[in-house]
Backbone bond lengths (Angstrom), bond angles and torsions (degrees), N, CA, C in turn:
res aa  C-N    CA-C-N  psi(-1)  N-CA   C-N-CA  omega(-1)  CA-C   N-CA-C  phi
1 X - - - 1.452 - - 1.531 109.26 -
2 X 1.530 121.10 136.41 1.286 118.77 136.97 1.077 123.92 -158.95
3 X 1.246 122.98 -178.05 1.348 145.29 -134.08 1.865 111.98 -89.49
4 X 1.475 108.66 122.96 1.663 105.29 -169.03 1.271 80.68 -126.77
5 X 1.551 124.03 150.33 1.424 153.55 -164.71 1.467 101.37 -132.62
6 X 1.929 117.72 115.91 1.194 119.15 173.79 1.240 132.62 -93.32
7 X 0.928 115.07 148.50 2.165 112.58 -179.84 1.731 112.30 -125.31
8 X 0.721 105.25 127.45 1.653 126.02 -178.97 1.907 95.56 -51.34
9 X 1.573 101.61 -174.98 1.995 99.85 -171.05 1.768 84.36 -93.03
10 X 1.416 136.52 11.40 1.359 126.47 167.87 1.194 105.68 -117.55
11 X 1.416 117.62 42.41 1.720 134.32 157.18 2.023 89.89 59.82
12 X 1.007 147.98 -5.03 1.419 139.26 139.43 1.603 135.91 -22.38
13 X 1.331 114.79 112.09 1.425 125.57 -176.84 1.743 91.15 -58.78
14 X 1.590 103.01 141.09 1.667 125.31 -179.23 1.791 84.13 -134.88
15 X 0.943 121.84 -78.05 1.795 112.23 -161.21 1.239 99.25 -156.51
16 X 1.527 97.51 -170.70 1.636 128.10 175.04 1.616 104.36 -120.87
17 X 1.441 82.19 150.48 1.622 94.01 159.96 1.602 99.53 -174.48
18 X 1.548 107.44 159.50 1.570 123.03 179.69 1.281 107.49 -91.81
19 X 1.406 96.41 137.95 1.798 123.38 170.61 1.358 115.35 -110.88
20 X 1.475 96.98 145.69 2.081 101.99 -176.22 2.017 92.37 -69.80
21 X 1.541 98.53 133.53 1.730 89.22 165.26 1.098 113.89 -64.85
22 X 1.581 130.10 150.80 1.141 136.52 -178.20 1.810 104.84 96.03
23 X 1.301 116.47 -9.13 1.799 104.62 -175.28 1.440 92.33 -104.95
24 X 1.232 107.33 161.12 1.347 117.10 164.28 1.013 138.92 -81.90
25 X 1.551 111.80 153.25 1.569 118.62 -178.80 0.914 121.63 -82.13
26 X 1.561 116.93 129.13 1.392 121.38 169.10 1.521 127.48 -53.40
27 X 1.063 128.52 147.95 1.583 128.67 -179.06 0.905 112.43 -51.97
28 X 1.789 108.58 -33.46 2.077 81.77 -176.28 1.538 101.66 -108.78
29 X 1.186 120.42 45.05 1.674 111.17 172.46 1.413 112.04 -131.59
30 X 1.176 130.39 -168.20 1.109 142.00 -159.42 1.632 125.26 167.95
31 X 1.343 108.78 128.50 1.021 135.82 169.11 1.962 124.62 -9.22
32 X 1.371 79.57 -65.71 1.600 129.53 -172.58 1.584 104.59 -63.88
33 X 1.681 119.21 90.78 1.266 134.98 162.87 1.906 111.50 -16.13
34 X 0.712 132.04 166.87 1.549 139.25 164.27 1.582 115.35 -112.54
35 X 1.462 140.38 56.98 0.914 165.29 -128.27 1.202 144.07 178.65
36 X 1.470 134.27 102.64 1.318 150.39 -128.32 1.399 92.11 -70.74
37 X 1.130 105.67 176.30 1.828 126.77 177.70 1.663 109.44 -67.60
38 X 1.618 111.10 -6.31 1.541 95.44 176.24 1.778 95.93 -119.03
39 X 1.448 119.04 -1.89 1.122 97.66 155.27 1.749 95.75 132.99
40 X 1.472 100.22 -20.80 1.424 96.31 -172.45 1.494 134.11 -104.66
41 X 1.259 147.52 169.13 1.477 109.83 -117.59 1.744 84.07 -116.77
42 X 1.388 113.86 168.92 1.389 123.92 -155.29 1.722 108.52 -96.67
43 X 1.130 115.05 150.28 1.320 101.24 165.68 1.413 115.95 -81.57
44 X 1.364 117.80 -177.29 1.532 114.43 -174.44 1.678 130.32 2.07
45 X 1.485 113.46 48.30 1.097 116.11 -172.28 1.275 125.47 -54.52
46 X 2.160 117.73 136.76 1.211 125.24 -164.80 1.657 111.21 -112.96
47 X 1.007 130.66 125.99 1.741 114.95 -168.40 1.836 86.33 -101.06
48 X 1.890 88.57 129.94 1.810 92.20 170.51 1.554 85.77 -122.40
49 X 1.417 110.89 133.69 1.033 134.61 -124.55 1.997 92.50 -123.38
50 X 1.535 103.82 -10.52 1.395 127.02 161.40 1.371 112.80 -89.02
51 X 1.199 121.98 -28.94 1.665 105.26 177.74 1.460 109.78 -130.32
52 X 1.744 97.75 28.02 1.648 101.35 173.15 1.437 117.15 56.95
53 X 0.962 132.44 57.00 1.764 121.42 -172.27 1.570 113.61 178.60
54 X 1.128 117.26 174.50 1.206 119.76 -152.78 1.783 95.05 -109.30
55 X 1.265 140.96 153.17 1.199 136.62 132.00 1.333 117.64 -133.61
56 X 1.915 106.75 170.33 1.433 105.08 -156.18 1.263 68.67 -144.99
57 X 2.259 95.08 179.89 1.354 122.91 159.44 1.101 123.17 -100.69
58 X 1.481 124.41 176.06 1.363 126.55 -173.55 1.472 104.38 -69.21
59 X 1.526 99.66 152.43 2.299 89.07 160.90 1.150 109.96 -46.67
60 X 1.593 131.88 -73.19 1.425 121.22 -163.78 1.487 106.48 -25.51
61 X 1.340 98.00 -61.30 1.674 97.14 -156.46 1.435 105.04 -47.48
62 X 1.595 108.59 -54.39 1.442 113.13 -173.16 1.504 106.16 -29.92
63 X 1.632 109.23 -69.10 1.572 104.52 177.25 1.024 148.05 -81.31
64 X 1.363 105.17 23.40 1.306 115.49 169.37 1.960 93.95 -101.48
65 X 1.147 126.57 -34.15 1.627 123.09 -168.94 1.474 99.41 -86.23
66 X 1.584 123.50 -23.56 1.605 104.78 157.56 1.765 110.52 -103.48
67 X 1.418 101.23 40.99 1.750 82.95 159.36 1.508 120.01 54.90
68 X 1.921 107.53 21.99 1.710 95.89 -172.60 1.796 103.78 -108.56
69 X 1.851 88.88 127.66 1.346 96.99 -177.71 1.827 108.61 -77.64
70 X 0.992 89.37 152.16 1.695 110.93 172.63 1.111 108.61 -63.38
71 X 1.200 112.65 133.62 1.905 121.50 179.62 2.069 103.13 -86.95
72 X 1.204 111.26 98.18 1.218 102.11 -166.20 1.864 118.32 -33.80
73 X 1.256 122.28 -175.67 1.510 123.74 175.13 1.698 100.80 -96.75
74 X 1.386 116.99 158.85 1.379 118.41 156.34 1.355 115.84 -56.61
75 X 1.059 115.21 -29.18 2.066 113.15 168.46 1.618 100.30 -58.26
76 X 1.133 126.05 -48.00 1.454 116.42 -125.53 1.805 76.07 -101.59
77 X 1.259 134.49 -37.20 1.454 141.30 156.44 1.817 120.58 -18.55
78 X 1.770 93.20 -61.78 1.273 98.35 -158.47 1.559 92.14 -98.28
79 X 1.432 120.06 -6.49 1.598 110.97 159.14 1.808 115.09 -80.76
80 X 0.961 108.29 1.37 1.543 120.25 -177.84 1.445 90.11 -87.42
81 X 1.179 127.87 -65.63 1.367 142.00 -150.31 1.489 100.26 -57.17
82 X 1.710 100.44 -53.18 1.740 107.05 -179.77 0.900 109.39 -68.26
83 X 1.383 148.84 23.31 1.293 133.76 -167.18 1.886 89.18 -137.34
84 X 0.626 93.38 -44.35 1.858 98.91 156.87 1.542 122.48 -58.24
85 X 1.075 103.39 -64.61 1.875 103.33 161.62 1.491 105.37 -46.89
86 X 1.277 124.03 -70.95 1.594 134.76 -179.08 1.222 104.25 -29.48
87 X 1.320 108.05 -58.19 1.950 102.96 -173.32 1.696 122.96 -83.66
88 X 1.641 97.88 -3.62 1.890 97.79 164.45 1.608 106.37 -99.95
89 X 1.349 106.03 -7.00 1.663 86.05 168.76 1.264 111.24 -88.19
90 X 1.377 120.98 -42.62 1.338 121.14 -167.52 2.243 98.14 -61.69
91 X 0.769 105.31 -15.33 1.568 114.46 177.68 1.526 123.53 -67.31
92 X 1.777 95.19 -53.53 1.326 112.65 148.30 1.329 142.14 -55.90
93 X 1.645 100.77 -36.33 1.738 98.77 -178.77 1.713 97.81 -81.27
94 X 1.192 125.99 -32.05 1.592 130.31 165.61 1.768 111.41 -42.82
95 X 1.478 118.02 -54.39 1.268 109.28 171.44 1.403 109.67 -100.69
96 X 1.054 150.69 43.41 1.489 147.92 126.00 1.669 115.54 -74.31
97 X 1.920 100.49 -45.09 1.272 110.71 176.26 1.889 125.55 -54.41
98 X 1.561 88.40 -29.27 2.260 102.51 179.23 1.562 77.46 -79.02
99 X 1.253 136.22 -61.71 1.591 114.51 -134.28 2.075 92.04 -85.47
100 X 0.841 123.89 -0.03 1.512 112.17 162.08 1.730 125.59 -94.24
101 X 1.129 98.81 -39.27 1.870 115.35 148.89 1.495 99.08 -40.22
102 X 1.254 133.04 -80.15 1.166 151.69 172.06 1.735 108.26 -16.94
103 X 1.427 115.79 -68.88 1.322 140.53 -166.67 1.716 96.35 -78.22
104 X 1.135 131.10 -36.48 1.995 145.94 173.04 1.732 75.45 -68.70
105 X 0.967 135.71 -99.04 1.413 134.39 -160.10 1.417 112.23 -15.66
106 X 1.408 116.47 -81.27 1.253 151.15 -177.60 1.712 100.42 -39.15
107 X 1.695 121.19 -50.73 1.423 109.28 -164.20 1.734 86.08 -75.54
108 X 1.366 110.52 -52.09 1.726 90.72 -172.56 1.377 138.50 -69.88
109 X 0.949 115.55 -4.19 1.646 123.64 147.98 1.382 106.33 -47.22
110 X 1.551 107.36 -72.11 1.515 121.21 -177.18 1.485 113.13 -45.65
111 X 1.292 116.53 -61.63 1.190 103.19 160.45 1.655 137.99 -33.95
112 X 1.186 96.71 -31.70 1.765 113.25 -164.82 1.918 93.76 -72.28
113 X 1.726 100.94 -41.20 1.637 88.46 -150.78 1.702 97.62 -75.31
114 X 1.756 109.38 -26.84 1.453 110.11 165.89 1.732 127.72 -0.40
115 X 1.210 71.15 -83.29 1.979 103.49 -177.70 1.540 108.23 -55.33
């Protein structure tokens, strides 16, 4: 057995599957892994069919042409988090700050009716 690699009629990798040695290859497959010069395998692989071989795109590209978001980092998480804490304290020291204004008000009145 081995291994034939398929391409769609826009020279596009579709799958694998095993062939008896000795049968023939189908027109749109090939021999020839989809896999860079160190071995590892391509993104959206294209068979050019003139220089026998497979080429791909970079990751970025890949994820940027399927739309794949980044799983943030644990840094970028627990700087999220502080920045959430950051903005309920500063919320808090804002309403602690009215209700002591509030309480300064209140004693000097009181004071006032004292006298």
């Amino acid at each position: 057995m081995r291994y034939i690699f398929y391409y769609n009629e826009n020279n596009e990798y579709i799958g694998v599957d095993e062939l008896e040695i000795g049968a023939e290859i189908p027109s749109n497959a090939t021999t020839v892994e989809p896999v860079d010069e160190n071995g590892v395998g391509l993104y959206d692989p294209v068979w050019d069919s003139e220089t026998q071989a497979w080429t791909g795109i970079s990751e970025s590209e890949w994820k940027e042409k399927h739309s794949v978001v980044e799983e943030p980092s644990l840094e970028q998480k627990l700087q999220a988090k502080q920045t959430v804490l950051i903005a309920g304290l500063a919320k808090d020291v804002k309403t602690l700050q009215g209700a002591v204004k509030t309480l300064v008000m209140q004693n000097a009145m009181n004071s006032k009716e004292d006298r």
